[in-house]
ROTI-864571 format. One line per 3 residues: number of its first residue (from 1); for each residue x, y, z of N, C-alpha, C, O. Coordinates in steps of 0.1 Angstrom, whole numbers. Example, Ala and Ser with C-alpha at 12.3 -4.5 7.8 and 13.67 -1.06 7.14 Angstrom:
<pts>
1> 132 -57 78 123 -45 78 132 -33 78 142 -33 85  128 -22 71 137 -11 71 129 0 79 134 11 80
</pts>
This chain:
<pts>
1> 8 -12 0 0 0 0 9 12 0 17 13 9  7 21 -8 16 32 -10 11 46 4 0 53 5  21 45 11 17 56 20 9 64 16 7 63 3
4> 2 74 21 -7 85 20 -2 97 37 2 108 36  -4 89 47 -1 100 57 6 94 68 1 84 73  19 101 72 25 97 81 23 104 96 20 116 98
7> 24 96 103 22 103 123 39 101 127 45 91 127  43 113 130 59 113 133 54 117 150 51 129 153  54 107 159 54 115 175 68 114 184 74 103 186
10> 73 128 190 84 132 195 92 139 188 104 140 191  86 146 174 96 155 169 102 162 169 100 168 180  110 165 164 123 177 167 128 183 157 119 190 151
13> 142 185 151 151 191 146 162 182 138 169 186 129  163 169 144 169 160 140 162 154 132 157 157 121  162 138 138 158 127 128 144 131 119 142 131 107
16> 135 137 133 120 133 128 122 149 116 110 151 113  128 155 111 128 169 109 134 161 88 130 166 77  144 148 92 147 147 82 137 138 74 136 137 62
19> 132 134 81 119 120 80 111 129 71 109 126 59  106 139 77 96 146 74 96 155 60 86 159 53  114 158 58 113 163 44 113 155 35 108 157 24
22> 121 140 39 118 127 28 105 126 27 102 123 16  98 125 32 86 118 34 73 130 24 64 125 17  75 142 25 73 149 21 76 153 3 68 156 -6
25> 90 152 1 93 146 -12 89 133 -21 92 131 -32  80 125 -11 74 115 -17 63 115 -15 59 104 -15  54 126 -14 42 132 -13 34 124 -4 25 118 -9
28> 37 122 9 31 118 17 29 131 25 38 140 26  18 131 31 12 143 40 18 138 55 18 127 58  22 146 62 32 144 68 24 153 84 23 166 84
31> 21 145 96 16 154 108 25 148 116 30 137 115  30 162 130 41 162 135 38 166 146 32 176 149  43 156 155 35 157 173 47 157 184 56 149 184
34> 47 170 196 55 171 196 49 182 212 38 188 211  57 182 225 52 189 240 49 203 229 37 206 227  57 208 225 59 219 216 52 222 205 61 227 198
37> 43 222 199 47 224 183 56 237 179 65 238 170  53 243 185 56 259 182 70 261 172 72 267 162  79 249 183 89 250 179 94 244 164 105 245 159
40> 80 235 156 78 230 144 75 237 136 76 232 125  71 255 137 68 257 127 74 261 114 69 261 103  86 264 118 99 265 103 101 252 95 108 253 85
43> 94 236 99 96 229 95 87 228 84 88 230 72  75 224 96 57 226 88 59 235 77 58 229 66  61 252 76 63 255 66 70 253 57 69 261 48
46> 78 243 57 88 239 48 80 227 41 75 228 30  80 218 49 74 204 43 54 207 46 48 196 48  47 216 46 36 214 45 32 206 56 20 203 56
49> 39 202 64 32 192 74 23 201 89 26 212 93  13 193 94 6 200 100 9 193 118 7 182 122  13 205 124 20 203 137 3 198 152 -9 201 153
52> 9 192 158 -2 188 173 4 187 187 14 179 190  -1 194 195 4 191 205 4 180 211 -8 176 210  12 171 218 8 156 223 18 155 233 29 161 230
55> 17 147 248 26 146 257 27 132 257 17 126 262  36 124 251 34 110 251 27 101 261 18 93 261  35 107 270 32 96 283 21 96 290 20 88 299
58> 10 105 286 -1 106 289 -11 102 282 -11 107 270  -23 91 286 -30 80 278 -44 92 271 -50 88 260  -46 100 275 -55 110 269 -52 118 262 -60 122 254
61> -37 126 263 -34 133 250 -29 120 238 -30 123 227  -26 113 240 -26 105 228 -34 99 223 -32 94 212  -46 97 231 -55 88 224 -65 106 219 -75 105 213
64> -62 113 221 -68 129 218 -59 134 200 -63 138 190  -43 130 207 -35 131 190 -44 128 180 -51 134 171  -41 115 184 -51 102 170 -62 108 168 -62 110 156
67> -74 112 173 -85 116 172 -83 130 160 -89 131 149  -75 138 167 -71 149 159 -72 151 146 -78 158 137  -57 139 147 -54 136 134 -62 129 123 -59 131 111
70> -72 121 127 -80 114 122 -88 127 116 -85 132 105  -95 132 121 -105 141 124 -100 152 113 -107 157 105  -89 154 114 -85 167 101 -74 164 89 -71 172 80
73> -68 150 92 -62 148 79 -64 129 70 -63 125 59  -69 124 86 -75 115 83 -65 100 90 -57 102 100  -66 86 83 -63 77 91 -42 80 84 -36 83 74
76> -38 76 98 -23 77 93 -22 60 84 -29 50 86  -10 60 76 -8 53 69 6 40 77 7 28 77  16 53 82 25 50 90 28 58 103 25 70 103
79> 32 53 113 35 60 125 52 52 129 58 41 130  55 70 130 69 66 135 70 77 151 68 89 154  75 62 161 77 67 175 88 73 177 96 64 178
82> 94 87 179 109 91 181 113 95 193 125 98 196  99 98 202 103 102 216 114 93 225 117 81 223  120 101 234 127 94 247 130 105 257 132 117 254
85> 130 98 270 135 103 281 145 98 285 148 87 286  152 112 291 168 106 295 170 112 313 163 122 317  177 105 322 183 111 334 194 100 333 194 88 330
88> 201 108 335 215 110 340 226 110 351 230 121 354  230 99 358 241 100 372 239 85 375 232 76 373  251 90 383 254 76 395 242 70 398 232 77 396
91> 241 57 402 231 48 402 222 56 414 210 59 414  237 58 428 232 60 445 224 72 443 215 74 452  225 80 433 228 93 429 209 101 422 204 112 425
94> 205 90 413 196 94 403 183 95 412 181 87 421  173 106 408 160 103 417 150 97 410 147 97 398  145 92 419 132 82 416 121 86 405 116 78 397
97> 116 101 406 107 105 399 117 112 386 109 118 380  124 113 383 131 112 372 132 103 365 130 104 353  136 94 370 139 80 363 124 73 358 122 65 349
100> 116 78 367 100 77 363 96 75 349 93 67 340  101 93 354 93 98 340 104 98 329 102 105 319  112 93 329 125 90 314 116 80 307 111 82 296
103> 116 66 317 109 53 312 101 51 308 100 43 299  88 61 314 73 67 309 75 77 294 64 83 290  85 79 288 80 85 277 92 79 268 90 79 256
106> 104 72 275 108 60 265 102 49 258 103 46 246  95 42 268 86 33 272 70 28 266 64 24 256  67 31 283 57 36 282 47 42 264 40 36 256
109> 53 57 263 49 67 257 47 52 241 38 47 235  59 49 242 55 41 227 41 29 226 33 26 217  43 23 240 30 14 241 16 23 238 8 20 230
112> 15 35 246 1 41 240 5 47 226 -6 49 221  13 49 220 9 55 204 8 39 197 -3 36 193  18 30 195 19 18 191 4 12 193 -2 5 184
115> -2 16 204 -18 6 206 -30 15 199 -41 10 197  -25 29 197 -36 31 188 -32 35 173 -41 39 166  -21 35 167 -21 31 156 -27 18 155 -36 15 146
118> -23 8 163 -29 -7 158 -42 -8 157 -50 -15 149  -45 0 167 -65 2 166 -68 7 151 -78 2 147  -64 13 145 -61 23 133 -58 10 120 -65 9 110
121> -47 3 124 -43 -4 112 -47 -18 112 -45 -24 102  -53 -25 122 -55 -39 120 -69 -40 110 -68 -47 99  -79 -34 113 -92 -34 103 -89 -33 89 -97 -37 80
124> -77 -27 84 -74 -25 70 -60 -35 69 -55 -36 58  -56 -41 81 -50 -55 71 -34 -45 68 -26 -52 61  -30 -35 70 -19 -28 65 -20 -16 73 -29 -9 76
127> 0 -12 74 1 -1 80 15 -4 85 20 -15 87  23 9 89 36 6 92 40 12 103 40 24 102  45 6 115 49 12 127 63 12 132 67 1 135
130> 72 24 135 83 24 139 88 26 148 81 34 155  95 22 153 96 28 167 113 28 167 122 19 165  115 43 172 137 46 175 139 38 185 132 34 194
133> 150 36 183 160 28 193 175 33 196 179 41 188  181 30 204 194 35 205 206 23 208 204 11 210  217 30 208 228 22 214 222 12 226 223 0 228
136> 217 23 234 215 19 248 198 8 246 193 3 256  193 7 233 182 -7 232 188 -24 235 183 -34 238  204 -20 233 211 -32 231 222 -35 245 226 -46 250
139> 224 -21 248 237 -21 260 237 -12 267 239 0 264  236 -16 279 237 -4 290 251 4 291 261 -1 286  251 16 296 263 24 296 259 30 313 249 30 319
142> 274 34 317 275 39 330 269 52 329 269 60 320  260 52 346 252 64 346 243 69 333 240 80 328  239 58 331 230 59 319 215 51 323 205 53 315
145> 215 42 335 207 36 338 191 37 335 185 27 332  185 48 337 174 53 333 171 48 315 163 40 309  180 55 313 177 56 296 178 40 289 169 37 281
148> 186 32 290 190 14 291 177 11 293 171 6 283  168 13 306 154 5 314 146 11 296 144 3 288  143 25 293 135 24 288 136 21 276 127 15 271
151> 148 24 269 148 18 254 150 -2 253 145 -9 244  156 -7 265 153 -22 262 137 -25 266 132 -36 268  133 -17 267 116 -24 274 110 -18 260 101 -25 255
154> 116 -4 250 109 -2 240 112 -14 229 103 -18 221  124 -19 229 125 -25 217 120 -42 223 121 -52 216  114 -43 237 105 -55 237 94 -54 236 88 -64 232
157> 86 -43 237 73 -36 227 76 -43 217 74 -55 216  82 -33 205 85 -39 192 84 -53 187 75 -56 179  94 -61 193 91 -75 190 81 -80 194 75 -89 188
160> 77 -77 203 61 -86 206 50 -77 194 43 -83 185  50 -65 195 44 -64 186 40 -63 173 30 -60 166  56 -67 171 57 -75 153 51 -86 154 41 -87 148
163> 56 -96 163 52 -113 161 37 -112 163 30 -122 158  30 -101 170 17 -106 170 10 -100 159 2 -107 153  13 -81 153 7 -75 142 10 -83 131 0 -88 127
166> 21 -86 123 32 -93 113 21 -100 106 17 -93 96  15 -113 109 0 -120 105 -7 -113 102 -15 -117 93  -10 -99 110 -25 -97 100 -22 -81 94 -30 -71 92
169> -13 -82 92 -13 -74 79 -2 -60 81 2 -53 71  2 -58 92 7 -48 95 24 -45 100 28 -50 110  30 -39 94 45 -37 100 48 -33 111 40 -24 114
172> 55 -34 119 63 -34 131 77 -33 131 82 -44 134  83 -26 130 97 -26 131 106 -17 142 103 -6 146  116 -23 144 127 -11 156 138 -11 146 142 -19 139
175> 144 7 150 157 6 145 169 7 155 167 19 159  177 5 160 190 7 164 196 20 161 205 19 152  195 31 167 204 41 163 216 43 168 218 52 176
178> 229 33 164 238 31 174 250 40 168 258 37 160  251 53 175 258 58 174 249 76 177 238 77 182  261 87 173 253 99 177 251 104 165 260 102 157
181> 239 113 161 234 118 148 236 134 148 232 143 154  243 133 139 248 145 133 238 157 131 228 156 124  242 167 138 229 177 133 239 198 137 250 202 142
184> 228 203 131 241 218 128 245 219 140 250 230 143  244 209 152 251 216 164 259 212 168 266 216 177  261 199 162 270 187 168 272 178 153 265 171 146
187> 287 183 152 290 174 141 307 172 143 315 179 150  308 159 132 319 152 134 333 160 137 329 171 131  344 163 140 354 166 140 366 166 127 372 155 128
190> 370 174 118 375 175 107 387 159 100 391 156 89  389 153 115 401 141 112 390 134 107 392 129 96  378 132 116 370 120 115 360 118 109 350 113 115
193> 360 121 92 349 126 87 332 111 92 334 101 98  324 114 87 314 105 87 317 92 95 317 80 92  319 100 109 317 92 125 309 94 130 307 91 142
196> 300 101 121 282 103 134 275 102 119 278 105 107  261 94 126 249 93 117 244 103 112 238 111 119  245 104 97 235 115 92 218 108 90 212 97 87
199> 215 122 92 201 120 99 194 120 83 182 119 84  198 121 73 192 122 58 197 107 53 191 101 43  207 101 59 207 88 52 197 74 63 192 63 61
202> 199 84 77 184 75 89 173 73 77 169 63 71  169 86 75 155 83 69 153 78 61 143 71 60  164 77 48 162 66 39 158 50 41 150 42 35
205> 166 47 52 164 37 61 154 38 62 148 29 56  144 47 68 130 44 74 121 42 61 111 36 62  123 44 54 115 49 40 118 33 30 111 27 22
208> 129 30 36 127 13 29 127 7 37 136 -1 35  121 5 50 118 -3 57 97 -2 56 88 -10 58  96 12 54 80 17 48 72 10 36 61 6 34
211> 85 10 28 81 2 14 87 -12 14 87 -19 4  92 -14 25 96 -34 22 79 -44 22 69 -43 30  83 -52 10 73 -63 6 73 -71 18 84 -74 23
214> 61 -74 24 59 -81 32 59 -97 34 56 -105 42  68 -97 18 77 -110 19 88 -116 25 92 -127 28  93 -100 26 108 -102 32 110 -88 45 119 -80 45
217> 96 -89 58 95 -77 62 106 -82 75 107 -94 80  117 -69 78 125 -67 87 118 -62 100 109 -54 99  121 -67 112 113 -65 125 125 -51 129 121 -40 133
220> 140 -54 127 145 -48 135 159 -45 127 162 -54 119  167 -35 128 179 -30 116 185 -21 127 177 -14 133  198 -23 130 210 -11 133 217 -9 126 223 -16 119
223> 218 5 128 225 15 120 236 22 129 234 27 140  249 23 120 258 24 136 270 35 119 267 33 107  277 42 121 289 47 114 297 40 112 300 32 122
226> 306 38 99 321 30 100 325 26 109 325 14 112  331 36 117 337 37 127 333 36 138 341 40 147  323 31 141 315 25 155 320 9 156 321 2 146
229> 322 7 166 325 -6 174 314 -15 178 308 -12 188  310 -26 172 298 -35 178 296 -36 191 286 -43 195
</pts>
């Protein structure tokens, strides 16, 4: 089924920003959800896409997103999850309601968008769901603890909810973003050229993982630089 409209939730400046102009050049109508939109609007007017306010981790502004979106551009085609929460420190160190709310919008936040796109996509038998991943979906890192709990619990979302969506019609996939993505504020160092992920070759990735035949559909793909270490 050839897209028609994609749901990008946790956008930003980066990935979801490059998603959105690919996705856009392939004339998919493109809506962009986000604590902010405001801060979407130089995009929006770039790529035509139509911005919503949405707090992931909250079961009523998301199930209010969908409604929205339904309601004024219609059913999405594809939904890609890009949110996360991060805290940071020593294990002794980190607080409780921090670490909460990291997991609740790592986590969490993708189980309620992921369960109502599926509401969305199983009646029609097709539909494609993404959901980001990171280094830390695969491997914990020091003083990183927070962020580890929620991306390995997002990419066990994922697989369960390939193996069960996969049969009736609909895609499921995680990506691995193993490494750091290049963007005008943070980029590689002059010795080391193309040691961080460009965020225009991510999306390509997402875009043929959108259009892969459901003969040969991929649950899960990392994407790491040359020069990244397994």
């Amino acid at each position: 089924m050839e897209p028609r409209l994609a749901l990008i939730v946790g956008a930003g400046s980066g990935l979801s920003a490059a998603l959105a102009r690919l996705l856009a050049r392939q004339n998919v109508q493109v809506a962009l959800a986000a604590r902010d939109p405001d801060k979407l609007a130089a995009l929006c007017a770039e790529t035509g896409a139509a911005s919503f306010a949405c707090e992931a981790a909250e079961p009523e502004e998301v199930a209010g997103l969908f409604d929205a979106v339904v309601a004024s551009l219609g059913e999405p085609d594809v939904v890609v999850y890009n949110a996360s929460g991060r805290a940071r420190g020593p294990i002794t160190t980190l607080v409780p309601e921090e670490v909460a709310r990291s997991i609740a919008v790592s986590a969490y936040g993708g189980f309620l968008v992921g369960q109502q796109a599926a509401r969305l996509m199983l009646p029609k038998g097709a539909g494609t769901i993404l959901f980001t991943g990171a280094s830390a979906s695969v491997k914990g890192y020091p003083q990183s603890a927070p962020f580890a709990m929620g991306k390995f619990a997002l990419r066990g979302l994922a697989q369960s909810m390939a193996r069960e969506l996969a049969p009736q019609g609909v895609h499921v996939a995680h990506v691995v973003i193993d490494g750091g993505i290049r963007n005008p504020g943070r980029t590689e160092p002059q010795d080391a050229p193309d040691s961080m992920l460009d965020p225009d070759a991510i999306a390509e990735t997402y875009w043929h993982l959108i259009g892969q035949p459901r003969s040969a559909w991929a649950w899960e793909i990392e994407l790491r630089p040359w020069v990244e270490r397994f």
